[in-house]
N, C-alpha and C positions, 0 to 999 in steps of 0.2 A: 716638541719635534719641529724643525725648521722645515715651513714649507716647502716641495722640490719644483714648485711651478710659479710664473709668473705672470701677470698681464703688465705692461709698461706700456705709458702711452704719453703723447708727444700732437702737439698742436704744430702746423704749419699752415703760411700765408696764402696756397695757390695748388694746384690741384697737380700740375709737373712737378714739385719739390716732394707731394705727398708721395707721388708714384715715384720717383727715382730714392726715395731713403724706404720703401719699401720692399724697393727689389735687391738694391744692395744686402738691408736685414735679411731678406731670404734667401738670395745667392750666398753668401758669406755663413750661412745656417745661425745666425744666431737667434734665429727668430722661426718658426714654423710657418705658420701662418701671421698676417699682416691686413686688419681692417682697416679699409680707409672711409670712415663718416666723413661725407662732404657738404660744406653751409654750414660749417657750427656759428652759430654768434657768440663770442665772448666779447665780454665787458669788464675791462681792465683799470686799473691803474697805471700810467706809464710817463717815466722824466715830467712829473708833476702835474700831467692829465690824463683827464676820462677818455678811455679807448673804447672805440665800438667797434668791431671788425669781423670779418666773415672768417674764418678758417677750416681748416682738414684735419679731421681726427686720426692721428693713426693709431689703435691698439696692436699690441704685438704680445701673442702667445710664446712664453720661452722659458727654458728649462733655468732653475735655479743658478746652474752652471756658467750658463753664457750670459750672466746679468753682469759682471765687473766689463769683460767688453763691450756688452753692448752699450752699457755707460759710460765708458770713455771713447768710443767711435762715433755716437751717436752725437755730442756735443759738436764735435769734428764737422760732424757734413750738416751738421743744420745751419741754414742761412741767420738766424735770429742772434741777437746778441748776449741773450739770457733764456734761452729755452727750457717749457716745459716740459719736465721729462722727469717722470713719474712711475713707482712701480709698486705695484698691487700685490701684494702674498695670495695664491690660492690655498683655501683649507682644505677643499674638496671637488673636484670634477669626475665626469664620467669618463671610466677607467680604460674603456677601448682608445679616447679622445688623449689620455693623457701616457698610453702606450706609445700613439702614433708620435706623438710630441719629444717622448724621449728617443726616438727614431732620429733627431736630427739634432747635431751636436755640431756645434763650433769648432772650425781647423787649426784655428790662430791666421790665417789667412787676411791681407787686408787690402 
């Protein structure tokens, strides 16, 4: 059975770009809710050196449904040249949590 839930998450530079691709995913519903962990340190690889940098974590809850847009809008407004952007299968969450989550569906909207 294909899971119907997803977490997808997505690093950014600065803590405005976290909040503005936040509120877009949630205005646009393709996203319910939108964590933003801020100060991650990632330690990269990048154009042939070691990166050490601070970034903003964003997870985003969202229904199986609205993962092809929100994978292709999401590339769209991220500043990065190669963004990560990443999506989790849920097997299992609690059931009131993943009622309210199919509450909010994508319009085609953009």
């Amino acid at each position: 059975m294909k899971p119907s839930y997803h977490m997808v998450t997505t690093t950014l530079g600065n803590e405005q770009d976290a909040v503005d691709i936040a509120r877009k995913i949630v205005t646009m519903k393709l996203g319910r809710c939108v964590q933003i962990i801020p100060r991650i340190r990632s330690i990269y690889h990048w154009d042939g050196e070691i990166c050490d940098d601070d970034e903003y974590l964003l997870i985003v809850k969202t229904r199986v449904e609205n993962l092809d847009a929100l994978m292709t809008l999401l590339p769209q407004w991220h500043p990065y040249d190669l963004p990560e952007i990443l999506s989790i299968p849920l097997s299992a969450g609690y059931e009131p949590y993943l009622k309210w989550l199919d509450e909010w569906k994508y319009n085609g909207d953009t």
